[in-house]
C-alpha positions in Angstrom: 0.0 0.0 0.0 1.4 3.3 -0.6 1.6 6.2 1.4 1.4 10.1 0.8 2.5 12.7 3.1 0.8 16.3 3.2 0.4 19.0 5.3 -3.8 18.9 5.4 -6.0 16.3 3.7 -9.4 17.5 2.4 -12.2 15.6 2.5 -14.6 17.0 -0.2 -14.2 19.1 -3.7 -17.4 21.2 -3.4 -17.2 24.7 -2.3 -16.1 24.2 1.5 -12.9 21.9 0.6 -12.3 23.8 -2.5 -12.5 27.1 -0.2 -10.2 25.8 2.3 -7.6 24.2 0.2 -7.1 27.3 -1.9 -6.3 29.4 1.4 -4.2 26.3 3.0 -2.5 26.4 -0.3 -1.8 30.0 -0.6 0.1 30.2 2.9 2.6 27.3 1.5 1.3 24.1 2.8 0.8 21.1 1.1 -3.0 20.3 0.5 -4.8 17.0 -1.1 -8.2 17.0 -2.3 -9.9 13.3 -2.2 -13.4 13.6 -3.7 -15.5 10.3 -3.6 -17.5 11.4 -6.8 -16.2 12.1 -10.6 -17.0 16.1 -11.3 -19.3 17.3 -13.1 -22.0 15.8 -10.9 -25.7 17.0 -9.9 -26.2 18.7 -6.4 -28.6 20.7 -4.8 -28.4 24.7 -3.5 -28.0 26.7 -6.9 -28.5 30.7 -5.7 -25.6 32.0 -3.9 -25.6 34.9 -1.3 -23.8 38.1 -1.4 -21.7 36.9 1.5 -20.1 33.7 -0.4 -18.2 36.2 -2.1 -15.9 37.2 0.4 -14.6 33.8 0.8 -14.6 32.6 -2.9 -12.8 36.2 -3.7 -10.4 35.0 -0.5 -9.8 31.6 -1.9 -8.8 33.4 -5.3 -12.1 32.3 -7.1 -13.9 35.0 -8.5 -12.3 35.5 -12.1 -12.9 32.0 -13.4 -16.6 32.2 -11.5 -17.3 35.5 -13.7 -15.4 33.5 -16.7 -18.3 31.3 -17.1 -21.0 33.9 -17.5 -22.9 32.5 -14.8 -26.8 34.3 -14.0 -25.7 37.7 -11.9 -28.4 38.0 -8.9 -28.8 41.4 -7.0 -32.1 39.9 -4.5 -34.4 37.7 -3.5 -38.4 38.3 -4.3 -41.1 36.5 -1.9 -45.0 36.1 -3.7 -47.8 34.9 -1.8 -51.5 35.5 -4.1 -51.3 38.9 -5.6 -48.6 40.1 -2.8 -45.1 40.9 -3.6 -41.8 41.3 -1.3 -39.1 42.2 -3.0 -35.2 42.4 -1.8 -32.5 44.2 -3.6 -29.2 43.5 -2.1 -27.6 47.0 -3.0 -30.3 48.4 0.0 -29.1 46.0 2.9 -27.5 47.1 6.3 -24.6 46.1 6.1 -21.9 47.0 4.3 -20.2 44.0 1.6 -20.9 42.6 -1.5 -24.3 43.2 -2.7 -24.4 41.0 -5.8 -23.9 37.2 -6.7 -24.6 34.8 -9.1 -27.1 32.0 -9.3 -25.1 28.8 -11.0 -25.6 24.9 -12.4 -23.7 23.9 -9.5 -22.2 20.8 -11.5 -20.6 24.0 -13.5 -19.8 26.0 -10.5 -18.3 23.4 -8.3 -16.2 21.9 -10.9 -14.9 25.7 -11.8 -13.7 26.4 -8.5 -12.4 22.1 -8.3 -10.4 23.0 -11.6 -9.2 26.2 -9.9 -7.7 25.2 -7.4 -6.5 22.0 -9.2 -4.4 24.6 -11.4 -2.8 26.2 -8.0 -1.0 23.3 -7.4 -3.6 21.4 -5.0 -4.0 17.5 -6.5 -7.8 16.5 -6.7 -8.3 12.6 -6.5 -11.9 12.0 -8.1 -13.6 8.8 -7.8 -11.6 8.5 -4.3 -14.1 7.2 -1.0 -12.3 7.7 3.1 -12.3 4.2 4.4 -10.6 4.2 7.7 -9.2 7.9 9.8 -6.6 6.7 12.9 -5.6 9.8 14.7 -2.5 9.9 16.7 -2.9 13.1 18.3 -3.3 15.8 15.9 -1.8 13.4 12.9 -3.4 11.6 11.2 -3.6 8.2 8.6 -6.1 8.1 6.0 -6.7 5.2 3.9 -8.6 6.1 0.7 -10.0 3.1 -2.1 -10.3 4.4 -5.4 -12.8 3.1 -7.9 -10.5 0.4 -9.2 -10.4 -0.7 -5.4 -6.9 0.3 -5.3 -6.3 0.9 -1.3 -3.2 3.6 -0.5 -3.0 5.8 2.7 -2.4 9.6 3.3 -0.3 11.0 6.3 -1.3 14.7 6.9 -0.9 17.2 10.2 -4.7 18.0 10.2 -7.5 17.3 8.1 -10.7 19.3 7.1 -13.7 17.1 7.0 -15.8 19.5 3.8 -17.5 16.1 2.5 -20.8 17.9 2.4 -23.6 14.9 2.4 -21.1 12.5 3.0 -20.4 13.4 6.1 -17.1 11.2 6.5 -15.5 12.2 9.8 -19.4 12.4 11.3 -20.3 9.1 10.3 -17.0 7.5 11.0 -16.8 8.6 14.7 -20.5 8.4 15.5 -20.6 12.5 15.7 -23.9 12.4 14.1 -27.6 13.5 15.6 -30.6 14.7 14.1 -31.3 18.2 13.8 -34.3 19.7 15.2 -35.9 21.0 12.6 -38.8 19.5 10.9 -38.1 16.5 8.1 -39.6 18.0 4.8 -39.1 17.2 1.3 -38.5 18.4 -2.1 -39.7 17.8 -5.9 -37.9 19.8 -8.5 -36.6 19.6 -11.8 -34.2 21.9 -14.2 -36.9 23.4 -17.1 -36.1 24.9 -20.5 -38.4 28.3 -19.4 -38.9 29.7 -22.7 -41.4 32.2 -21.5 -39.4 33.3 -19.0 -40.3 37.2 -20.5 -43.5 36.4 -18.4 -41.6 37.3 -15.0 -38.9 39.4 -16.2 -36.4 39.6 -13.4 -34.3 36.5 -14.2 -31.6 38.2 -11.8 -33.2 37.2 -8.3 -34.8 34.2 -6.7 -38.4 34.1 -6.3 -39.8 32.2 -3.6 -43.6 31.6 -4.1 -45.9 31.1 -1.0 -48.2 28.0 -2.4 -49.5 27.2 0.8 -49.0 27.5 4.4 -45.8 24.8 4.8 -45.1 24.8 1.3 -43.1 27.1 -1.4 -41.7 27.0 -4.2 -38.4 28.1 -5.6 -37.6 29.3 -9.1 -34.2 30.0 -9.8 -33.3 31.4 -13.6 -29.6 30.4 -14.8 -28.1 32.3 -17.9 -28.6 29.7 -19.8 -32.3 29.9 -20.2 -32.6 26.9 -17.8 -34.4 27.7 -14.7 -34.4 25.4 -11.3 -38.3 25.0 -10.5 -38.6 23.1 -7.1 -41.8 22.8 -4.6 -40.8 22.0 -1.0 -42.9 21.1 1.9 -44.3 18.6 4.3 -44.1 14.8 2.5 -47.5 14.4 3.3 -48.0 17.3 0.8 -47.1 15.9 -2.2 -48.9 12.1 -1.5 -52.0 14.4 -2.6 -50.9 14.3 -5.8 -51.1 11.1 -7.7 -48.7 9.4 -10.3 -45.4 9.3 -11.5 -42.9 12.0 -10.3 -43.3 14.0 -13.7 -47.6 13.5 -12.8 -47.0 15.2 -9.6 -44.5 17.9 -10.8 -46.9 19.0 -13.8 -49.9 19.2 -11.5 -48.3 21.1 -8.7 -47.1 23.2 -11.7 -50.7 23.9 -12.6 -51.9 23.6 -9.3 -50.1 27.2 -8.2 -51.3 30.5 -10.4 -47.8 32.4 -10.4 -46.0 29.1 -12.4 -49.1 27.7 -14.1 -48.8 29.5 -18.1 -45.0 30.1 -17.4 -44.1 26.3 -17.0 -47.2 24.8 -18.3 -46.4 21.7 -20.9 -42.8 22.8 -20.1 -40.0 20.8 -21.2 -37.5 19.3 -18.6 -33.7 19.1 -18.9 -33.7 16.2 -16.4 -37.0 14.2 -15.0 -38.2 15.6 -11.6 -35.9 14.1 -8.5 -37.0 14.0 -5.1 -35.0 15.5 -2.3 -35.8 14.3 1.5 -34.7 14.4 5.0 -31.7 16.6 4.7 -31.4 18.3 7.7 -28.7 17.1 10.3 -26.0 18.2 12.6 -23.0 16.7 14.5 -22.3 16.6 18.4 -19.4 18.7 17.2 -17.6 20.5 14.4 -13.9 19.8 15.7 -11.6 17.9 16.9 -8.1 17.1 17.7 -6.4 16.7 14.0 -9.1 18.1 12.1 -12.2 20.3 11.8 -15.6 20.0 10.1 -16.9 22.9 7.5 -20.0 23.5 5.2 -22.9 20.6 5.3 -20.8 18.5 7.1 -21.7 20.6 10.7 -25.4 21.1 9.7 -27.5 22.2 6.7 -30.5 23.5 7.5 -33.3 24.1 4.4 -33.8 25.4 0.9 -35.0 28.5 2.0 -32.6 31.5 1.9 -29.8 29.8 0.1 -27.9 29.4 2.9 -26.0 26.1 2.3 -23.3 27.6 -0.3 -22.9 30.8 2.2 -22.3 28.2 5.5 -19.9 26.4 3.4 -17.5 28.9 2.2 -17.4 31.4 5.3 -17.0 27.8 7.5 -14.3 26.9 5.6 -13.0 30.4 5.0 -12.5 30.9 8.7 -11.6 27.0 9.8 -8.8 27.5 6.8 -7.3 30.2 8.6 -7.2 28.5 12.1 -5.5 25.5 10.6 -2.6 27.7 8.9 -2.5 29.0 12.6 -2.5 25.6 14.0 0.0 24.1 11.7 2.6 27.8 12.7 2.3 25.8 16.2 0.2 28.9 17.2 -2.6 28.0 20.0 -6.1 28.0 18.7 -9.1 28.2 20.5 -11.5 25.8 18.2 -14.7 26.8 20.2 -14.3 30.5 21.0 -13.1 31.1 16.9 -14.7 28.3 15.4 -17.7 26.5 16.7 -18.8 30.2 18.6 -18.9 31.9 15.4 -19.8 29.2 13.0 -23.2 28.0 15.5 -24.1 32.0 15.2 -24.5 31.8 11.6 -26.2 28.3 12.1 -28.4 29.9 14.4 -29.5 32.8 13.2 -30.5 30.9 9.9 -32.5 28.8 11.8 -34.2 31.2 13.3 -35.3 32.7 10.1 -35.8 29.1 8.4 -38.5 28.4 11.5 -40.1 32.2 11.1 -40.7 30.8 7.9 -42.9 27.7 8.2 -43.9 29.0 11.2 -45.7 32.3 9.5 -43.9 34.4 10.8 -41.8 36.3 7.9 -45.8 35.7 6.2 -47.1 38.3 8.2 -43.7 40.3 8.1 -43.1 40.1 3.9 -46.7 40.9 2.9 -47.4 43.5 5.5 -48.6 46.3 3.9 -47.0 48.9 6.2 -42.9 47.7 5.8 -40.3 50.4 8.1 -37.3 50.5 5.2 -34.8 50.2 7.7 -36.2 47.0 9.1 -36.3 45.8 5.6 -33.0 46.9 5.0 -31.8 44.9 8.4 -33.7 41.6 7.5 -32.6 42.5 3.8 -28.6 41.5 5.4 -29.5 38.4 6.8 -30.8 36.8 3.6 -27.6 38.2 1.8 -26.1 35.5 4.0 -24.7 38.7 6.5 -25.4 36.8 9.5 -22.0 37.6 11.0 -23.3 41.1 11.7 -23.7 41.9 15.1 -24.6 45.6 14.7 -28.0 43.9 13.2 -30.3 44.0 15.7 -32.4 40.7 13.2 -28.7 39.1 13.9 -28.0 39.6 17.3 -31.2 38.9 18.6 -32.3 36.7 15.7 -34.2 34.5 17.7 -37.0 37.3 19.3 -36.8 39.8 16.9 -39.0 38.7 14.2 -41.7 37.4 16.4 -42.0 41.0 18.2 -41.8 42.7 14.5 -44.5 40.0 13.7 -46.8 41.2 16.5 -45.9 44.4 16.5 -47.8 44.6 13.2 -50.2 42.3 14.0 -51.7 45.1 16.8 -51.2 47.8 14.3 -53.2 46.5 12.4 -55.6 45.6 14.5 -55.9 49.4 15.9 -56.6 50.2 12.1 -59.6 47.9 11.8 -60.8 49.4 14.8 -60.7 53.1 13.9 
């Protein structure tokens, strides 16, 4: 069996090892990428936040991202009936990026994998973590590739950005379910040839279908746009049939995508998504460090996944170069502190939505633009923000905005 010695082995080529690697890499250390799948390859979580950018402009990203011409997005648009809430990023609190791109993320993921694959950083595809032995903060990997040829990988500290996979979790029993409702997704990628019908192909729209369930319709410069309902699984057991059955009649089902998608044709046949959320007892360890899905992803809603993923693996990046100087680090103060605020105050926001909460918030007809502007940061993924008052006290804030207008207008009704 043969053996390879590096500074830091990453688990994962998505965004949160790609991320890390690149800013290992940069500060001289030796990096390895294993990857158990061969890129290009289908995943979820295609509309990025304006706070992604930081990191992917960090990692040295950002020129091949705008190379590929990928959809620009400057906001987010909620719709419930006739009611419209619209977000433009350019108006947010905070001061940062206020643009992004919404992206194929087979395209995006193998950009920034090929990126930092032309640093210097080797990417072995088609490579699956069998067996982690720690000795201390060292470490021996053995990895099988898909001949079933076994070899092992010495590294100082390893970053666990798996994603789905969640290697480290699943090999140490870190794993426990997260608290958040199971729900489920049906969505497909559609050639949205009267796309001219909605006009705004730079922004998200999340459409209010019912009280539980939304949809999501992301446009990609391609003339492709990602059309996905989410909701409780007992939701889509109403509709009868074969997944493309279901798909066309919750199409026609909902007024706002009914003549847009109606008869549309599909660039894949509609895939079902389930019982995603989860979480770990904890996101570090001695030897290595957990980033992106791999500590918890939460829901569709708000894009977050992407945004989690690179600022995880932005900051955990930076602690390891620290680390591997021989420099203390305190993982929980700098890492899990920061990184469980972001979680957090995502959550909070994630439950506000099912709950109906940002319902009566969005479509109030009465909307304070600074309060808008405030919230506005948070779903640019600005989460980190604690001159936010909808950040620092994300978890009370919205329910006293929510009532608050609830008596307002209640006082109007009775005048």
């Amino acid at each position: 069996m043969t053996t390879e010695k590096v500074d830091v082995l990453v688990i994962g080529a998505g965004p949160a090892g790609t991320v890390a690697a690149s800013i290992i890499h940069q500060a001289g250390y030796s990096v390895k990428i294993v990857e158990k799948l061969k890129f290009p390859r289908f995943v979820i979580g295609e509309s990025l936040l304006p706070r992604s950018m930081e990191a992917l402009e960090e990692a040295k990203f950002i020129d091949a991202i705008k190379a590929k011409g990928f959809q620009e997005k400057f906001g987010a648009k909620f719709v419930k009936g006739d009611k419209v809430c619209d977000f433009t990023f350019k108006e947010q609190h905070t001061e940062g990026w206020n643009w992004t791109w919404q992206v194929t993320r087979a395209d995006f993921d193998k950009t920034l994998a090929d990126t930092v694959e032309s640093m210097g950083v080797p990417v072995s595809y088609e490579t699956t973590v069998t067996d982690i032995r720690f000795n201390g903060s060292d470490s021996v990997t053995t990895v099988e590739d898909i001949n079933g040829n076994k070899s092992e990988i010495e590294a100082r500290f390893i970053v666990d950005g798996s994603g789905y996979g969640r290697v480290i979790p699943r090999l140490f029993n870190l794993e426990k379910n997260s608290v958040l409702q199971p729900r489920k997704a049906l969505f497909a990628h559609t050639v949205d040839e009267r796309r001219s019908m909605a006009d705004e192909p730079n922004r998200i729209t999340a459409v209010v279908h019912q009280p539980g369930t939304w949809i999501w319709i992301i446009p990609f410069s391609t003339g492709v746009t990602s059309v996905g309902f989410v909701g409780d699984p007992s939701f889509f057991d109403s509709f009868p049939g074969t997944q493309e059955e279901k798909y066309r009649a919750m199409l026609e089902a909902e007024p706002f995508t009914r003549e847009r998608f109606r008869d549309v044709e599909f660039v894949f046949e509609p895939r079902v998504l389930e019982s995603w959320s989860a979480t770990t007892d904890k996101f570090y360890g001695d030897g290595f460090v957990l980033t992106g899905n791999v500590t918890e992803f939460l829901d569709p809603i708000f894009s977050s996944g992407v945004t989690l993923a690179c600022v995880s693996s932005q900051t955990a990046a930076k602690l390891v170069i620290r680390k591997l100087k021989g420099e203390a680090v305190n993982w929980e103060k700098e890492y899990m502190e920061p990184t469980m605020q972001g979680v957090n105050t995502f959550r909070s926001y994630v439950m506000a939505w099912y709950d109906g909460t940002l319902d009566k918030i969005f479509f109030s007809d009465e909307k304070r633009p600074d309060v808008k502007n405030q919230i506005c940061s948070v779903l640019a993924g600005y989460v980190w923000d604690m001159s936010n008052p909808y950040v620092q006290n994300h978890d009370t804030a919205l329910k006293r905005l929510a009532r608050t207008i609830e008596l307002t207008e209640i006082l109007k009704q009775d005048k």
